[in-house]
C-alpha positions as a Markdown table, in Angstrom:
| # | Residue | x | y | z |
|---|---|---|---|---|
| 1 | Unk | 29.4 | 135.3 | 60.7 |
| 2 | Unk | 27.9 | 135.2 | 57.2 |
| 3 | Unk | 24.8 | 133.4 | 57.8 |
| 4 | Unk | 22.8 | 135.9 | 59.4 |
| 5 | Unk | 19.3 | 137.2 | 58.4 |
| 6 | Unk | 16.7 | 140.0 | 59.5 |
| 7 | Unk | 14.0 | 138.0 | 61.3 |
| 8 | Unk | 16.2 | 134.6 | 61.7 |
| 9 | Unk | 14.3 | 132.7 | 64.2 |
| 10 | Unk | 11.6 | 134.3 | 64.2 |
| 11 | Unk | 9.1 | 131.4 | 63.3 |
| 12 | Unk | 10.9 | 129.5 | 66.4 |
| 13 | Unk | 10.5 | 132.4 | 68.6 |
| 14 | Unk | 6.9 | 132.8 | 67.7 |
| 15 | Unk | 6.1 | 129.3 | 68.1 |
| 16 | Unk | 8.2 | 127.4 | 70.7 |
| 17 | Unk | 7.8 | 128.7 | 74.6 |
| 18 | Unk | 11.1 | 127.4 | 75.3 |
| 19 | Unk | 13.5 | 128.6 | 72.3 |
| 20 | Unk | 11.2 | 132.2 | 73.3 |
| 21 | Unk | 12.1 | 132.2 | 77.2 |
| 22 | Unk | 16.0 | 131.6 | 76.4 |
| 23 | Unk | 15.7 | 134.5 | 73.5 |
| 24 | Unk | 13.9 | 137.2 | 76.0 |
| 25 | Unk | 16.7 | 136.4 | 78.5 |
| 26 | Unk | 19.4 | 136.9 | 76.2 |
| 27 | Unk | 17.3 | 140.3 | 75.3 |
| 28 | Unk | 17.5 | 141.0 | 79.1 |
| 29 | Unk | 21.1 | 140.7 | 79.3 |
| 30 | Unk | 22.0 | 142.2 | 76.7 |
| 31 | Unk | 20.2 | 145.3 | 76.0 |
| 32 | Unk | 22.6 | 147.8 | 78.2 |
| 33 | Unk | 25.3 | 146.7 | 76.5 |
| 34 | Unk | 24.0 | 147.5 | 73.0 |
| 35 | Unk | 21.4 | 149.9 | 73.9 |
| 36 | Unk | 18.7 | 148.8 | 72.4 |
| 37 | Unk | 16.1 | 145.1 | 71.9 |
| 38 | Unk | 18.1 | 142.8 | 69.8 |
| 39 | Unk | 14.2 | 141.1 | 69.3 |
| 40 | Unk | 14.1 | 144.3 | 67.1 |
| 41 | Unk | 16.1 | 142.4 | 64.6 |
| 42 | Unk | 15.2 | 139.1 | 65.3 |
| 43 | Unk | 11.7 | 139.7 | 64.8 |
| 44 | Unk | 12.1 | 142.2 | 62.1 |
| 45 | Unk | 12.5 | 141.6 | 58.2 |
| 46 | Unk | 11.9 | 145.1 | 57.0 |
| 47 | Unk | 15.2 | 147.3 | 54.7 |
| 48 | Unk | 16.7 | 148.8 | 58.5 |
| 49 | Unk | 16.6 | 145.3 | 59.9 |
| 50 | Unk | 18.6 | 143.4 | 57.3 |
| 51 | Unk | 21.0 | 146.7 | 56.7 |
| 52 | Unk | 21.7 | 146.2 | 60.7 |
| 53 | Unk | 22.0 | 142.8 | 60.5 |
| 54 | Unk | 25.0 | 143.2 | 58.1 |
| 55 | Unk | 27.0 | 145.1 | 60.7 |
| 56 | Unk | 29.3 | 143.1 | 62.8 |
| 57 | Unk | 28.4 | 145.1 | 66.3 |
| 58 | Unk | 24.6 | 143.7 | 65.4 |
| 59 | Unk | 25.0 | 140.7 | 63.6 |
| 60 | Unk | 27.3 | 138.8 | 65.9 |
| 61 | Unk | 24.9 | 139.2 | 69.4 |
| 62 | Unk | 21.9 | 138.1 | 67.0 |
| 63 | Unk | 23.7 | 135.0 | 65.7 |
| 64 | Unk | 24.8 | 134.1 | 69.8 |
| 65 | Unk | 21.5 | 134.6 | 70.7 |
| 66 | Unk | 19.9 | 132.8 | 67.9 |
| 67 | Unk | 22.1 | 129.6 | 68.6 |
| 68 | Unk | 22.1 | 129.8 | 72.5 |
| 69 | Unk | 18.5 | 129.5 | 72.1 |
| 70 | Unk | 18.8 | 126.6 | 69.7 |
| 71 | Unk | 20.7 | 124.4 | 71.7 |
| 72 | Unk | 19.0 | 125.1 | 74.9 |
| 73 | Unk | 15.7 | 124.1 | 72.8 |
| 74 | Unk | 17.0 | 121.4 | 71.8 |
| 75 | Unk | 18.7 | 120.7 | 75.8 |
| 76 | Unk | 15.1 | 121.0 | 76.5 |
| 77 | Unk | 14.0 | 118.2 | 74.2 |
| 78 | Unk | 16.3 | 116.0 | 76.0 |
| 79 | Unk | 19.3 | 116.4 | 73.6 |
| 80 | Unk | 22.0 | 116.6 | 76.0 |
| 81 | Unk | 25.9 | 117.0 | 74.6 |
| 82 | Unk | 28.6 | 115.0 | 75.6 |
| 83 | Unk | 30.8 | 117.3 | 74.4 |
| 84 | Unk | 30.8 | 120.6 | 72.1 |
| 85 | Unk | 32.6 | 122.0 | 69.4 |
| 86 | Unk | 32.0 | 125.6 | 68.1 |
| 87 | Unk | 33.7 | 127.6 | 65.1 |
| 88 | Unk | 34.2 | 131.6 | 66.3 |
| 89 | Unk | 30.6 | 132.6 | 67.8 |
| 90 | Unk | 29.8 | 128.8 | 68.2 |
| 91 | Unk | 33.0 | 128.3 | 70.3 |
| 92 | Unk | 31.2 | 131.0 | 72.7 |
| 93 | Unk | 27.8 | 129.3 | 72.3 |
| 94 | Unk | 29.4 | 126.1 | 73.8 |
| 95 | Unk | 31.9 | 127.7 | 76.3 |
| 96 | Unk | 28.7 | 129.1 | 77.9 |
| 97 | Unk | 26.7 | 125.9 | 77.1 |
| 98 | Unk | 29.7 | 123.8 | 79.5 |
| 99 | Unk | 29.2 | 126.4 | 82.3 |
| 100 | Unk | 32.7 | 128.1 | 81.4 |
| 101 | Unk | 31.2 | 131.2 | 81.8 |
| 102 | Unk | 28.1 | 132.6 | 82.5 |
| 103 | Unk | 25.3 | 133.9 | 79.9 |
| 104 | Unk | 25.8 | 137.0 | 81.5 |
| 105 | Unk | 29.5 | 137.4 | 80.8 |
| 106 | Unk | 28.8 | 135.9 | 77.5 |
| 107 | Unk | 26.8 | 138.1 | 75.8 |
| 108 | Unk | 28.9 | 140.9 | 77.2 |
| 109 | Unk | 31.6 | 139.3 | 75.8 |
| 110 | Unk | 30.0 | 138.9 | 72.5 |
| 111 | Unk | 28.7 | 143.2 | 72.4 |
| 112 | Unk | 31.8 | 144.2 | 73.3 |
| 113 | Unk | 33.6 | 141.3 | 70.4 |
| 114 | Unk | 30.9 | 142.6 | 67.8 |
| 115 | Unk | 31.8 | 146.8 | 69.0 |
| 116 | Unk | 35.5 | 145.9 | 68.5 |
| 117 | Unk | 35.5 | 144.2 | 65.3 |
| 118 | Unk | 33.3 | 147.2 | 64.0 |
| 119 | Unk | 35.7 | 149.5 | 64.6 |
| 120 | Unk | 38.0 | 148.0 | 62.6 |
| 121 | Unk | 39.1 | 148.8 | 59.0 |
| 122 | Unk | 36.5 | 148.1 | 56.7 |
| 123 | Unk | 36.9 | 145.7 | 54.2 |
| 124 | Unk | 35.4 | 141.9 | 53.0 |
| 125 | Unk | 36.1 | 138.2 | 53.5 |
| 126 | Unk | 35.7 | 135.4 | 51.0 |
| 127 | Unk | 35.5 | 131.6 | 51.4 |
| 128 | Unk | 37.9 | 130.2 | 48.9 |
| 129 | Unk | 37.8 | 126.2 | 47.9 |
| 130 | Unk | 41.2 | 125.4 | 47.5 |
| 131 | Unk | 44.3 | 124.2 | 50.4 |
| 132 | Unk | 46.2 | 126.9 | 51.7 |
| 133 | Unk | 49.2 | 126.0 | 49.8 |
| 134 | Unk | 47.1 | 126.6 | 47.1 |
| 135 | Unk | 45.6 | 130.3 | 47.7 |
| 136 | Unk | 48.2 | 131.7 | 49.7 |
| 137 | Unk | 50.8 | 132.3 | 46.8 |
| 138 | Unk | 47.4 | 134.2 | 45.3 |
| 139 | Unk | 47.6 | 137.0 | 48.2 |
| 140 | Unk | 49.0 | 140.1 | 47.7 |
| 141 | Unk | 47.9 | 144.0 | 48.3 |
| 142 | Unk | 47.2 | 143.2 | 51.7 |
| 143 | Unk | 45.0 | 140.2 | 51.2 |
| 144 | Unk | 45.5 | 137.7 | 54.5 |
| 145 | Unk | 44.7 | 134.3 | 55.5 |
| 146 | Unk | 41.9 | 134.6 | 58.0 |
| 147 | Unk | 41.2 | 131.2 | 59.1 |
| 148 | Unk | 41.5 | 128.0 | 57.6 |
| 149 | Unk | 37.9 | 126.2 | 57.8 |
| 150 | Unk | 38.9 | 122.7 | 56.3 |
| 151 | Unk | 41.5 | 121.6 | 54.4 |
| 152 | Unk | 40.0 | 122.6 | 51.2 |
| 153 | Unk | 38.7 | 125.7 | 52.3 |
| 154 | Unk | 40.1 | 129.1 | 53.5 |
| 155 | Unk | 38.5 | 132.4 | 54.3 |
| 156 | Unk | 40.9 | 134.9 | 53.3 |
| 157 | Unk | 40.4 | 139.0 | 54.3 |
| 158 | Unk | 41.2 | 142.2 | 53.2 |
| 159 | Unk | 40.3 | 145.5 | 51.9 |
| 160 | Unk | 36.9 | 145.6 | 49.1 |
| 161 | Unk | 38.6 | 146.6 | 46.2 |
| 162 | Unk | 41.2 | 143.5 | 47.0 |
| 163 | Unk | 38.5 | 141.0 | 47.7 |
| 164 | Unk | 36.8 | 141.8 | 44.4 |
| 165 | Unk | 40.6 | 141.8 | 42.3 |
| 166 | Unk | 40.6 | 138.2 | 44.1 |
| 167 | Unk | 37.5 | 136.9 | 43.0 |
| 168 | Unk | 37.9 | 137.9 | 39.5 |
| 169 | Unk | 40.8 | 136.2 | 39.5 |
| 170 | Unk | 39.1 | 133.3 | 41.2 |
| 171 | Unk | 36.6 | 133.5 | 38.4 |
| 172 | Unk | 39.4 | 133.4 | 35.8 |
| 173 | Unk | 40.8 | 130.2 | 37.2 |
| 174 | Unk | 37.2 | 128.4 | 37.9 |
| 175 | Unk | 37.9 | 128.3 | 41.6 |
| 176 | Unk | 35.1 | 128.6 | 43.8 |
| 177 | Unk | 34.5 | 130.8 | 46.2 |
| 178 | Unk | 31.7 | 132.3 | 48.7 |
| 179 | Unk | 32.0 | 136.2 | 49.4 |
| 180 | Unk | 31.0 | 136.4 | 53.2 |
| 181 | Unk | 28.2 | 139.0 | 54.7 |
| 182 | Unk | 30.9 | 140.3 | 56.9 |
């Protein structure tokens, strides 16, 4: 999550039958669970759209979707994986992708992920460029490791005011950093 946009895809969908097909099934399947057409925002660039977008319970279905489709366009072209990797949403993209489950179960999975995380505490999540050993003695207030991306880079979490305290200390020490659309 933090790469999402109102409209993302919507070129593809507009142009490519195939990318289209997968996207309308995925709208199928998934519009009782969020109660309304997720094509809403994927075809949609306009102030609601994007605000949407930035909320977890919308954001996280659209980016499934959105890469679902992908790779079964590109499954189409006569890419075929060997074997698949996936980081959060992606590891759910490719679960399904290797049969693991079914798109069905899936995208239920994924409304019901993006409802939960929702719910929880508000608050931000920045991508910081330095080892763990190296940001972790930086964390206080609440602030928390929540994942580590690469060995040079961790996304830590926590409240808004403590995010922003970070990055100005960030700032103050010329270590980069990416504040996530979370």
């Amino acid at each position: 999550q933090g790469s999402q946009r109102a409209a993302m895809g919507y070129t593809l969908y507009q142009e490519d039958e195939i990318y289209r097909e997968e996207v309308d099934k995925c709208a199928a399947l998934l519009t009782p669970h969020l109660g309304f057409d997720i094509r809403d925002l994927l075809g949609n660039d306009d102030e609601e759209a994007a605000a949407k977008m930035m909320q977890t319970a919308y954001s996280q279905p659209c980016l499934f979707v959105v890469d679902y489709a992908l790779a079964k366009r590109l499954m189409a072209s006569g890419i075929e994986p060997v074997a698949m990797i996936g980081h959060s949403l992606g590891e759910l993209v490719a679960a399904c992708l290797a049969k693991v489950f079914s798109l069905a179960d899936a995208l239920a999975l994924v409304a019901l992920r993006g409802k939960l995380m929702q719910a929880c505490e508000p608050g931000s999540m920045v991508a910081v460029f330095e080892t763990a050993s190296e940001i972790e003695p930086r964390l206080q207030g609440g602030l928390e490791v929540a994942a580590y991306n690469a060995p040079d880079s961790t996304v830590v979490s926590g409240s808004d005011e403590m995010i922003k305290a970070l990055c100005e200390t960030l700032d103050a020490y010329e270590v980069g950093y990416r504040v996530l659309q979370t």
